[in-house]
C-alpha positions in Angstrom: -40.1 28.8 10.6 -37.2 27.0 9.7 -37.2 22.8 9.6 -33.5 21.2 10.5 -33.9 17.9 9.9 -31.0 15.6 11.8 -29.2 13.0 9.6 -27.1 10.6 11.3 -24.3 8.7 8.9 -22.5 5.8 10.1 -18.8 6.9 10.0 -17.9 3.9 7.7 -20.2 5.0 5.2 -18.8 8.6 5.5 -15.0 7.3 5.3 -16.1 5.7 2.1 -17.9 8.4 1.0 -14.8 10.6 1.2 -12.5 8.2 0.1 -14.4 7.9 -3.4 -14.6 11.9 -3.8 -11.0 12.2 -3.6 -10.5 9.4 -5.8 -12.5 10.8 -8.1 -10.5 14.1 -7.5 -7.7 12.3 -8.6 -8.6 11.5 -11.6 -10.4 8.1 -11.1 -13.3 7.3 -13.0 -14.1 3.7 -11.5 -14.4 4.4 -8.4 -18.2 3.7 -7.1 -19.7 3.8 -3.7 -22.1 0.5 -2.8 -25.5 0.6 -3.7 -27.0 -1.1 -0.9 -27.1 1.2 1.7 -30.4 2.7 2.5 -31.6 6.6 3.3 -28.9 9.4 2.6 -26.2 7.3 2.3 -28.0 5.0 -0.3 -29.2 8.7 -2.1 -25.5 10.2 -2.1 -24.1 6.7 -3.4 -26.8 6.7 -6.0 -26.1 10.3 -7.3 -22.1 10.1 -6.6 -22.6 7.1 -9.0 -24.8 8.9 -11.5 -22.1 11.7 -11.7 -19.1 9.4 -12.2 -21.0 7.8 -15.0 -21.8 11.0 -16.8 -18.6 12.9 -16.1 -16.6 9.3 -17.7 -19.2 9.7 -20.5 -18.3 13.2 -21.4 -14.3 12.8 -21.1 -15.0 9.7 -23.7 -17.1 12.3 -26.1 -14.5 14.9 -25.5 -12.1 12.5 -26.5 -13.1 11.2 -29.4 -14.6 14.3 -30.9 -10.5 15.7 -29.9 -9.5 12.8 -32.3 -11.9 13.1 -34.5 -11.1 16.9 -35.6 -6.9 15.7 -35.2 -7.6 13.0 -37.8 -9.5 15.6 -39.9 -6.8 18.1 -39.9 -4.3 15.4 -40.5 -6.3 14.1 -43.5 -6.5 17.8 -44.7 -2.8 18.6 -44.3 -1.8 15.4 -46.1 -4.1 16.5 -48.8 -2.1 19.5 -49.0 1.1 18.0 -49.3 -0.1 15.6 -52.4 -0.6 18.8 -54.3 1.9 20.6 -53.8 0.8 23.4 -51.8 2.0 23.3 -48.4 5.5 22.6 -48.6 
């Protein structure tokens, strides 16, 4: 036996709700939906929210773990050139 549970959204909240995920789709990381609003909207706010956070997180690691290994091999190859070796 199958439960279908009915889950009625206000259309604002919905409009919002789409609005942020393409937004987010284009590329912007402060976009947020409201926190205030109560059964599945507040829960998809909440996580939406939660997932901007860690995805913004993770392109700041990526980021500076990309500039740390470009300073490295920019440190190296200057190295290099000091000694005589690369050019």
């Amino acid at each position: 036996m199958q439960v279908v549970e009915r889950v009625i959204v206000p259309m604002d909240e919905m409009t919002l709700i789409l609005g942020a995920l393409n937004a987010l789709k284009r590329g912007d990381t402060a976009v947020r939906l409201p926190l205030k609003w109560s059964g599945i909207s507040g829960r998809v706010s909440e996580v939406f929210n939660e997932v901007v956070d860690r995805n913004e997180r993770m392109a700041q690691e990526l980021e500076r773990l990309s500039l740390g290994s470009f300073g490295a091999e920019v440190t190296s190859h200057r190295r290099v050139r000091r000694h005589g070796a690369g050019c």
